[in-house]
N, C-alpha and C positions, 0 to 999 in steps of 0.2 A: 729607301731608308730602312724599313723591315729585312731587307734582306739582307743588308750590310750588316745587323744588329743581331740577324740571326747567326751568318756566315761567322763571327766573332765571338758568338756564343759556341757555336761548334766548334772553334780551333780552340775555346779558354776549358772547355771540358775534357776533351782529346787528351790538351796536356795536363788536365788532373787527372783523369784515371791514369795516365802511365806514369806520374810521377805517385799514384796511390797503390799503383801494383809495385813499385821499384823501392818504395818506403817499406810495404809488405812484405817484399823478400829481404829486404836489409834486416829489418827487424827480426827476422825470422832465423836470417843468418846469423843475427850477433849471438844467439842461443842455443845454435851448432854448429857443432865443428869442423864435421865432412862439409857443410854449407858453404862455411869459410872459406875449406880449400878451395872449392870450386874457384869462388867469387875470385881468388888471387891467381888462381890460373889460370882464367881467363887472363886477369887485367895485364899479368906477366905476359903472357902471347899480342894481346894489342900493343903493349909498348915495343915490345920485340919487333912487331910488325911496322911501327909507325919508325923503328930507330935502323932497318934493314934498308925501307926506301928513300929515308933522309941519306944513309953512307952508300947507296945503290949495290946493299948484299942480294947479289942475285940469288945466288944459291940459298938463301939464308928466307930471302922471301918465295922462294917458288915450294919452298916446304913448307912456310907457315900460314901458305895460300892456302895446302892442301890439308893441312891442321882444320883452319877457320870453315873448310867447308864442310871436313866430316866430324869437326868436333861434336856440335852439338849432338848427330847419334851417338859417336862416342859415350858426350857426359850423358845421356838417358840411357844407354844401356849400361853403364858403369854405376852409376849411381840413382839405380833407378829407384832403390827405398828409400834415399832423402826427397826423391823428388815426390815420389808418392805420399811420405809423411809432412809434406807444403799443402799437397792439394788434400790431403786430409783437415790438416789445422783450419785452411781456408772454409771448407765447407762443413766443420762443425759447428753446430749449433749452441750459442750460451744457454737456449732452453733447457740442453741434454745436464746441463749442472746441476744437480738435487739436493745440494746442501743449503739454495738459498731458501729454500720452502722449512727447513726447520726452525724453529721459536729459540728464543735466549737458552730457558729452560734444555728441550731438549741438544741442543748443542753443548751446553755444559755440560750435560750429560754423557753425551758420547766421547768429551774431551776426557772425563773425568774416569770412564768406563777405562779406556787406549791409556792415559797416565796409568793407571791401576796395576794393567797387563803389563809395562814398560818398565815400573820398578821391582814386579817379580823375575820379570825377563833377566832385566839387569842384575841383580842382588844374584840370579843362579847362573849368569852367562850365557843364554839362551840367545843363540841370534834369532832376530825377527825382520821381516820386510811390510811394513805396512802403509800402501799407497790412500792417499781421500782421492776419490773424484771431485774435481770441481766444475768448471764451465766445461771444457774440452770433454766429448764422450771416453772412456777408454775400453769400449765395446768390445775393440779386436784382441784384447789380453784377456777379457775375461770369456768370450766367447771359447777357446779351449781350455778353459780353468774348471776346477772343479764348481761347481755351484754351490752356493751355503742358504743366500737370502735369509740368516737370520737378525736378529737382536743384537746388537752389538753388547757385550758384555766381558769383560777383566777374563771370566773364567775360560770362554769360547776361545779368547784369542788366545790363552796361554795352553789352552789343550792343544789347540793347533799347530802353534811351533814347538811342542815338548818333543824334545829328542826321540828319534826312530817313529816318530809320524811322518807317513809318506807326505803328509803336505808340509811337513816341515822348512825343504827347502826353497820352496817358492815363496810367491809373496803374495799380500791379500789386500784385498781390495775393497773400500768403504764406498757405496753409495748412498748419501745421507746419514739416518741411525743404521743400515744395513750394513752388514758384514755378506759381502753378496758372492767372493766366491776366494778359493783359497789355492794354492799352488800353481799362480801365475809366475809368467814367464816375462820379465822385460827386457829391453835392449839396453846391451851396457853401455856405457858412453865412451868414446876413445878419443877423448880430449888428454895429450899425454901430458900438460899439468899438474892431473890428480896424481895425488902422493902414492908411490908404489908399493905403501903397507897397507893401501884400504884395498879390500878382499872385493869381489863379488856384488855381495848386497848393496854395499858403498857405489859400486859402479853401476847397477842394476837402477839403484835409486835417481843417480845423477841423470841417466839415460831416459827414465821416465818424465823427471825436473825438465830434461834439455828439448824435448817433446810437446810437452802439455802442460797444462799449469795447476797440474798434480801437486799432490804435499806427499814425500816419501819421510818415513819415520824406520831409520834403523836402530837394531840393535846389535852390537857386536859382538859373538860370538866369543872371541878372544879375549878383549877386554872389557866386555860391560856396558863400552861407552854408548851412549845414545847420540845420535845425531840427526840432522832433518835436512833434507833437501828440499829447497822451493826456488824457481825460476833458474835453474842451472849454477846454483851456489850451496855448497854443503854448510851449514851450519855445523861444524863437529863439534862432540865433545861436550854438548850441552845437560847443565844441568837437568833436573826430575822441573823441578820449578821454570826454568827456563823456558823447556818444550811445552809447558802446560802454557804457559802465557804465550809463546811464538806460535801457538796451533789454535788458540783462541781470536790470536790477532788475527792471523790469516784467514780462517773460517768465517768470520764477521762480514756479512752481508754488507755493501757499500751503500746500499738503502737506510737501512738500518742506522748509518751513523747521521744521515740528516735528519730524520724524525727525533733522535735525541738531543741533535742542534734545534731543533723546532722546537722540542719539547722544553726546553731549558730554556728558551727564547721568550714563550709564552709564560713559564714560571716566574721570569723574571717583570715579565709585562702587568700582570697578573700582582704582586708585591707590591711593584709601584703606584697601580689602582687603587690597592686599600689603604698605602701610604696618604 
């Protein structure tokens, strides 16, 4: 009886880890784009392969025999940075995130510092790139970046992207209240959706979004506009007001919203009492 109970427990596990690995990359895929391909070039060659031995395509199947066997070195040596950017996501750490350790206070703060920089950006047409760290590390961009680890403040950022500053063109990087390093490099996204009048930083941003679950806050160079990237969707075009509340929304610790459901819980318990 134990063993039958066990043997059962080991085939119901089996099949959650591989339906938790195949949910993992689904997810993973719906959020980039080279992933995608993949995902349909494959499924396009299984059906190929399953519709060659249903009409007995000889020739049709002895090539996509030989497809199915060296494909997969193929897709790793083809695509071997999306694959590497999976087994990254997978093994970062939520700990590596530093913006949940900051207090209301300073969070507003730093929201309020970045709006600052944003509407002088905007008013002189300064393009700007500026990524938050959140859970996901983003080590490997800032590791050949310049280093700053300061104070996050309106002035720092707007010296930083002032025209004919070498760090102008890259992009900068918030860890917590830190401004930790400045003319970073990301990858741009080639999702060919995005509209063919956003520049660079726009693609730079979405590339970062499509990766990690960074906050990108551009400024456009051309016209002013401000927009924000989060989870592979751009936000364009947003108001001064707008971006202050969509980066305050985002920023908000998930912790954080149940102690003020708690909190309000108890106020109201509490009312009733001396009722």
């Amino acid at each position: 009886m134990l063993t039958t109970i066990i043997n059962i427990f080991a085939k119901v596990l089996d099949i959650a880890i591989v339906w938790f690995i195949l949910y993992e990359l689904l997810k993973y895929a719906r959020t980039n784009f080279k992933l995608t391909l993949i995902f349909k070039g494959v499924l396009i060659i299984v059906l190929l392969k399953l519709l060659s031995d249903w009409l007995n395509l000889n020739t049709v199947g002895i090539i996509l025999e030989y497809v199915i066997s060296w494909g997969p070195l193929a897709i790793i040596i083809i695509f071997q940075p999306e694959i590497r950017n999976v087994l990254e996501s997978i093994g970062r750490s939520q700990l590596l995130g530093r913006h949940k350790t900051l207090t209301v206070d300073e969070r507003e703060k730093m929201v309020y510092e970045i709006i600052n920089a944003v509407e002088y950006l905007k008013k002189n047409k300064i393009g700007a790139l500026i990524v938050i760290e959140r859970d996901y590390s983003l080590a490997q961009y800032i590791e050949p970046a310049n280093k700053i680890y300061a104070d996050i403040s309106s002035e720092l950022l707007i010296s930083i992207f002032w025209p004919n500053n070498p760090l102008h063109d890259g992009g900068v990087i918030i860890q917590g209240d830190k401004v930790t390093c400045a003319g970073s490099v990301f990858p741009t996204s080639m999702n060919p959706n995005i509209s063919k009048r956003l520049g660079t930083r726009h693609r730079a941003a979405l590339g970062i979004s499509e990766i990690s679950d960074a906050i990108a806050l551009i400024v456009s160079e051309e016209t002013g506009r401000v927009s924000i990237a989060i989870k592979s969707e751009l936000n364009y075009n947003l108001s001064l007001d707008d971006a202050k509340l969509l980066l305050l929304e985002e920023l908000q610790p998930k912790k954080e919203t149940f102690y003020e459901v708690d909190t309000e819980s108890e106020g109201e318990e509490n009312e009733e009492e001396t009722k």
